[in-house]
Structures are given as structure tokens and as C-alpha cells.
N, C-alpha and C positions, 0 to 999 in steps of 0.2 A: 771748437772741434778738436785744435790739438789739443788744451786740458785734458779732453774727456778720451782722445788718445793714451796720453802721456797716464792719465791713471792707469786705464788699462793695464799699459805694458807692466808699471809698477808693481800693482796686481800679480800678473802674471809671473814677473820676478821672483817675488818675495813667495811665492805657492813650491819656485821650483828651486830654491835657495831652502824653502822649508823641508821640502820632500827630501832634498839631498842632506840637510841635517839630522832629520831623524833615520833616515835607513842608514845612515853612520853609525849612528848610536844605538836606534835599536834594531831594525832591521829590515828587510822587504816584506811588510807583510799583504802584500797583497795576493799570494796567492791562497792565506788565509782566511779572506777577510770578500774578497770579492766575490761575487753571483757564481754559481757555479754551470756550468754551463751544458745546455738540456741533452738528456738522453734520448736513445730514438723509444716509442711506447708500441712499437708493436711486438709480435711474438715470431720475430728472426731472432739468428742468433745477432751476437754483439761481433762483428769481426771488424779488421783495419780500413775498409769502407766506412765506415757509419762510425766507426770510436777507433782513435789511433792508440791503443790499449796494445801490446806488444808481449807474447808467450809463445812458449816453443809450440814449434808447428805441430807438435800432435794432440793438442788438446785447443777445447771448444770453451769459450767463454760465452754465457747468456745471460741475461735480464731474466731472473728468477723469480723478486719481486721489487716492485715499484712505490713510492710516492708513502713509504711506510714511516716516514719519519727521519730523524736523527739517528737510526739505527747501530747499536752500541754490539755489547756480549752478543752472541750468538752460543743456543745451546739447544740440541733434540730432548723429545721426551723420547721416556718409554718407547711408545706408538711409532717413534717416527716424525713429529710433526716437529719443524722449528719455529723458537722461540725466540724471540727479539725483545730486547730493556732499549725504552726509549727513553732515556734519564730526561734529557730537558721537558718531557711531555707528562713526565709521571708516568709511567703504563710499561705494563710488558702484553706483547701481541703472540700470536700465531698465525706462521703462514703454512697452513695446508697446504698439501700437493696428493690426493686424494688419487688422480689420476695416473701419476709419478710421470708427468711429460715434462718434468722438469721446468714449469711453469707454476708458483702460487695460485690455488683456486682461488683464494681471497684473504684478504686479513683481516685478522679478528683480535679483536681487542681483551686480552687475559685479565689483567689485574688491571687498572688505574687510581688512580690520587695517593701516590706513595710518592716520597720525598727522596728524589735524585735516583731513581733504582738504577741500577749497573751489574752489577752479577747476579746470572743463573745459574743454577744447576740443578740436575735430578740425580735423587741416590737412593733408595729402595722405593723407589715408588715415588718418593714425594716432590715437590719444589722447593730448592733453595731460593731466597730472595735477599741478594743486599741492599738495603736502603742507604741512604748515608749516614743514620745514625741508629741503625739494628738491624741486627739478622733476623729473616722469616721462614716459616718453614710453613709449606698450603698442602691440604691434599688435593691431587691432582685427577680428572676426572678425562679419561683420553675422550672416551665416545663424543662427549659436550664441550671438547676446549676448555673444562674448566678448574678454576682453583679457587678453593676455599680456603681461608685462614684456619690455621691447627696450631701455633703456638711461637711470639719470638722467643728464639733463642737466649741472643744476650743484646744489649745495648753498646752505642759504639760513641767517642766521643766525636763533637762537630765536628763537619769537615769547614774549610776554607778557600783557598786556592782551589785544592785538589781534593774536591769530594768522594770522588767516583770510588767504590768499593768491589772488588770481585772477589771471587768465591771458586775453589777448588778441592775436589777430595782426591783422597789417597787411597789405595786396595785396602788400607785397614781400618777406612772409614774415619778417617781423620780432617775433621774440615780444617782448611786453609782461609784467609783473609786477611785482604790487601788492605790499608791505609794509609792514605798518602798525606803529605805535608799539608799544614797549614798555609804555607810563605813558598819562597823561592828560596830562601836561605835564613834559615833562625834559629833557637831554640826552643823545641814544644814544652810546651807545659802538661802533657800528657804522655806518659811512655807506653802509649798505644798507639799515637803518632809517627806517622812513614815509620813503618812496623808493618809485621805481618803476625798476625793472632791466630792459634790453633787452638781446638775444641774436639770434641768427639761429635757426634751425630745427634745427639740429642742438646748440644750446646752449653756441656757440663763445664764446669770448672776452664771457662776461658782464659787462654795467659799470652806473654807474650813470646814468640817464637823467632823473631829473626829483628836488628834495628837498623837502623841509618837506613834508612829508604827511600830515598824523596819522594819520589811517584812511579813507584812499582804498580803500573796498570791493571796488568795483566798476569796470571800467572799459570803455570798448565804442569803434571806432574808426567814425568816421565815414563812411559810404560813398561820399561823394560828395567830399569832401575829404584822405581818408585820414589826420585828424588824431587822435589820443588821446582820447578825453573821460572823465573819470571825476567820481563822486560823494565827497565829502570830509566827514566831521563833526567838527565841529570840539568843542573842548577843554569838560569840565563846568565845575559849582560857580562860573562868574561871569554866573548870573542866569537869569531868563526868557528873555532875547531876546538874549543877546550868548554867543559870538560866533556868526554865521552860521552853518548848515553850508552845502556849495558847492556848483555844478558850475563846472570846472576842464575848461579844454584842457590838456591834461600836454604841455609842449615838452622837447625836448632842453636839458639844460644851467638850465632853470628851476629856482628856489629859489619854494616856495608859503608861504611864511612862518613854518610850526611850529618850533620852540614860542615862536620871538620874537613874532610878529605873527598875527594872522587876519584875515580880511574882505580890504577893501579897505586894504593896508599900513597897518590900524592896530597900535600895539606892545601885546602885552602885558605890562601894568604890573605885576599880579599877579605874573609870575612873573621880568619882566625891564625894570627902569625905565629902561634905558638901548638898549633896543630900535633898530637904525635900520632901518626896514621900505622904506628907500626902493628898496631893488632888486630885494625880492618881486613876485611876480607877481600879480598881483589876481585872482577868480576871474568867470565869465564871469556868474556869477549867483548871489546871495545868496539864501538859505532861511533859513526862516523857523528858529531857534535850536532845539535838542534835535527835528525833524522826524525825522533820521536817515535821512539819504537812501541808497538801497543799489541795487539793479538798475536798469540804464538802460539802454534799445534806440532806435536811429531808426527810426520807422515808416516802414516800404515794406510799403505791404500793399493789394492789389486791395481787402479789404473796409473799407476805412478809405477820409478824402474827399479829394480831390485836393491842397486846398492844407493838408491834417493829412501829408503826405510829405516827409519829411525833420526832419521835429519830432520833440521827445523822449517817450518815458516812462516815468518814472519811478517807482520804487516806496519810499514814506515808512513807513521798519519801526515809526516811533513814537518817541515818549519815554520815559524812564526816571524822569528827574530834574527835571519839570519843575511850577510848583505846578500848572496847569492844561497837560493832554495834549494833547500836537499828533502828526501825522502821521496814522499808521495810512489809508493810502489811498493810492492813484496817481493821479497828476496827469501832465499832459498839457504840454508847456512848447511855446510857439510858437518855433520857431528859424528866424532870418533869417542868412543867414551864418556867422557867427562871435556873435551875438549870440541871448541867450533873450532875447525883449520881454516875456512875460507867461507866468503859468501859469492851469492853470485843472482842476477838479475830472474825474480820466476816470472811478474807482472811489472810491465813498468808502461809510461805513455800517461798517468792520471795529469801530469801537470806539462801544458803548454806555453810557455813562455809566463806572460804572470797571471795566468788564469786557468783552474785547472777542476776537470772532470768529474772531480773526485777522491774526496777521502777514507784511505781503507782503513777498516778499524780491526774486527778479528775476526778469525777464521775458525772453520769446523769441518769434517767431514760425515756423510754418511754412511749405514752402515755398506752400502756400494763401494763405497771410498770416492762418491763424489766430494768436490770441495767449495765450501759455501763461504762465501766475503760480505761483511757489511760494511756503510760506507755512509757514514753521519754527514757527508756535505753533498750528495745529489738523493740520500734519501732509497736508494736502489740495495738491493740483495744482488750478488752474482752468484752464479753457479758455474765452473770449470767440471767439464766431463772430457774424458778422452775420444778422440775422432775414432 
């Protein structure tokens, strides 16, 4: 009996000897990694009873749609209807709201058996589709939920680590297109690799538009300046707080540093002691290191405050690797110009000690200026309306 004691404790030891090793080394990931834990399924709203989710008191958080998947990009048609890339499942869906009670009548399944899809968009009419290794373009069919295939554009090379693709236009019909790293830290063999690639509308003459990019997720063009902006995370394993991840004006012809340098032209020494960072670009605002910053919208919305227009927000999917968890929450970023001056808390409560609710991916509004969240670890759509 004490043997079979004495293993035990052993046991037991060596689990909590292990667990303290690795969240040394690489991090606490259990807020990543663990069940996510259940939403309520009826049609209240979602308030600090029933989900400890945290946003200024004048606005309504609810359960828009449920149990949709891994839910990625969000983008409206035409019509009104939103649109969901469910990358791990193959498919992009639709969730009607038919009766606009701010509740999905149902989800329906748009496109499936496409490889890693991730970005939507509609631009005269049609659907944009990123795969992971081509752009698509469907006609879109409002009445019937439906898309047909009309032509890819261009082909993309593999992805690896960082597959996920999205897609952005500009007023002058310029499509945009994220690629993210291969690795955590390398050199690609493709200089279409963490890059961003610009095309026209029909997918002519693709080249390359912006470099060093690790995993520029997301990206969203400003309305009022019609410049690039996207969200960037930067490289693991060198600590709590370094380096940065970013938001980034993406320019023509710009180098953002990967995998020599991050931040503001500091080099990386880890991987490259002879770095010269001096003609990267610096990014327009540092975050706070493993937040992982991913969907990002400028507000223009009647129910939001006058001088909150034209500010960002953004959605913090969380950490992985990090000893104490950051993110999990949307933040609000003041923007002046060309400059973020500060952030500040808009949704926060997703992560409760090391188990958490859910993670937000990217945001949308409609043409209301309600604002619609999706959230790839409980599977749920929100929808935020003013009281």
C-alpha cells in the first residue's frame, strides 16, 4: 500500500514539476487549449447575470448566432445577410436575419470543401473568396443564399504555420491580400510570403505590395483616407513582453521588418545579430506582446459617440504562450490621423482565470451601425445594439 502510495505522489510530482517547466518556457496555454465554456441558448439578451462579458452601460450585447462553427472573417452581402468563413470546416455560411430581431433565422451553408477559406468580401455584386492557395471570385445569388463559381483570380503560394488569407478593397477597387509566414521565424522562399499582394478586380497582373509581415491577419482600409491598416503578431519564444504585436499602415513598396527586426526597427538578435532595421517601417502602434491582435473595423455607426468615429476596434484573440494571459477582449483605440494615441477596454470578461468564454475574431457593422463579433472557441456570433 505505501508503494502504491509513494508512486502516486511521484506521479503527481513529476506532472507538477512538468507543468511548472513548460509554462516557463513556453507558456500558460490553457486558456487556449481548454473547453470553452457553455453559452446560455436562449433568445435573452447576453448581460453580467448569465456571461460576465463587461461594456459600457449603454449598449446591449446578444447571441445573434450560435453553434456556427469556428467562426472566422465576417462580411455582409449586398442584401444584408452575414457571412461567415469557417476555415477549419471548409465552408462559408450565412446567417439570415429575415426578420431583423437581431436573432439569425438560421444558418446556411454558402460554399463548402474549399481548402482553409478565411477571407470574404463583396465588391460589385460578386464574392471575394480566399482559399489558402487562390483567390475566388462566385456570383452571388441574394434571394437563394447562393454562390456560384465565376473565375479564380490568381493562385497563392502554400501556406504553413500561418495559412489564413484575407481580402480587402479599396474605393478604387484595388484588392488587398494578406499572407502570412510560413514559420515563427525564417526565411521564405517565396517573396509572396508574410506580404501583402494587390490586384485590381478582375485579378490582373498580381504583385507584391507591402513585406516583412509575419501574420498580418487582418486587414481593413480606412474610410476616410483610403489607406491599408492591418493587425500584425508578432514572432514567440523571446518572452513576456517583446516583441510587440502591431497595427501597421501597410504602404506600397514597404518592408515591416520580419523576420530581421520587430517593433519600432529593433533587430532580431535571436535569429539575426547582424540585422540593419534602419529602413523598416515602424508600426503605428505597439500592443501589448502575445495579445494577438486579429479583426479590426473603423467605427462609423449612428449608435456609437461622435468623437468614437473614425477610431478603431479591435479584436485581442488572446495568448497562447504567454506565463500570465493577455488579450481575450476588444479594445477600442483612439485614432487621430495617422496616429493611435491610446487604447482603452470596449468588451472585455472573455477569459476567467484559465478558462475562458471565448474567443473574438473580427468584427463588422451593419448598415444600422450595429456591430457584429465572431468568436472561433465557443462557435457564437454577438451582436452589440445600443440600449
Amino acid at each position: 500500500m505505501k508503494k502504491i502510495l509513494f508512486g502516486i505522489f511521484l506521479i503527481i510530482f513529476f506532472l507538477a514539476v512538468g507543468f511548472f517547466l513548460f509554462k516557463n518556457k513556453v507558456g500558460d496555454i490553457r486558456p487556449a487549449v481548454l473547453p470553452v465554456k457553455p453559452l446560455p441558448t436562449n433568445n435573452t439578451n447576453i448581460t453580467p447575470a448569465n456571461l460576465p462579458l463587461k461594456l459600457p452601460s449603454q449598449y446591449t450585447l446578444g447571441l445573434f448566432a450560435e453553434n456556427t462553427g469556428n467562426g472566422r472573417d465576417l462580411e455582409f452581402s449586398p442584401g444584408q445577410t452575414l457571412l461567415v468563413s469557417i476555415t477549419s470546416e471548409g465552408e462559408i455560411k450565412a446567417l439570415p436575419d429575415k426578420n431583423q430581431d437581431g436573432r439569425a433565422d438560421s444558418v446556411k451553408t454558402v460554399l463548402t470543401g474549399l481548402k482553409n477559406p478565411h477571407g470574404i468580401a463583396f465588391y460589385n455584386g460578386k464574392l471575394y473568396v480566399a482559399e489558402e492557395t487562390k483567390i475566388s471570385r462566385y456570383n452571388w445569388n441574394e434571394q437563394n443564399l447562393e454562390a456560384v463559381f465565376d473565375k479564380t483570380l490568381f493562385n497563392i503560394p502554400q501556406g504553413g504555420r500561418h495559412f489564413s488569407r484575407s481580402l480587402a478593397f479599396d474605393s478604387k477597387g484595388n484588392l488587398y491580400v494578406t499572407v502570412g509566414s510560413t514559420c515563427d521565424v525564417c526565411r521564405e522562399n517565396h517573396p509572396w510570403l508574410s506580404a501583402v499582394i494587390v490586384s485590381d478586380a478582375q485579378g490582373n497582373n498580381p504583385r507584391l505590395f507591402a513585406s516583412g509581415l509575419r501574420n498580418s491577419v487582418f486587414i481593413a482600409v480606412n474610410p476616410e483616407t483610403n489607406e491599408l491598416w492591418g493587425t500584425e503578431m508578432g514572432r514567440d519564444f523571446l518572452g513576456d513582453n517583446a516583441p510587440p504585436d502591431e497595427i501597421n499602415i501597410i504602404k506600397d513598396g514597404e518592408n515591416y521588418g520580419w523576420p530581421n527586426c520587430y517593433g519600432d526597427k529593433i533587430p532580431d538578435a535571436n535569429f539575426n545579430q547582424n540585422a540593419n532595421c534602419s529602413n523598416t517601417e515602424p508600426p503605428v502602434y505597439r500592443i501589448q506582446a502575445h495579445s494577438a491582435p486579429l479583426g479590426l473595423v473603423f467605427i462609423n455607426s449612428p449608435q456609437f459617440p461622435a468623437d468614437w468615429q473614425g477610431d478603431l476596434l479591435v479584436a485581442y484573440h488572446g495568448s497562447w504562450n504567454r506565463s500570465s494571459p493577455v488579450g481575450y477582449k476588444i479594445v477600442r483605440m483612439n485614432v487621430e490621423g495617422n496616429q493611435v494615441l491610446e487604447e482603452e477596454d470596449f468588451i472585455s470578461g472573455f477569459l476567467e482565470e484559465s478558462q475562458v468564454i471565448g474567443r473574438p475574431v473580427d468584427l463588422v457593422f451593419d448598415k444600422k451601425g450595429n456591430l457584429y463579433i465572431s468568436d472561433d472557441k465557443s462557435g457564437a456570433v454577438y451582436i452589440v445594439t445600443i440600449k
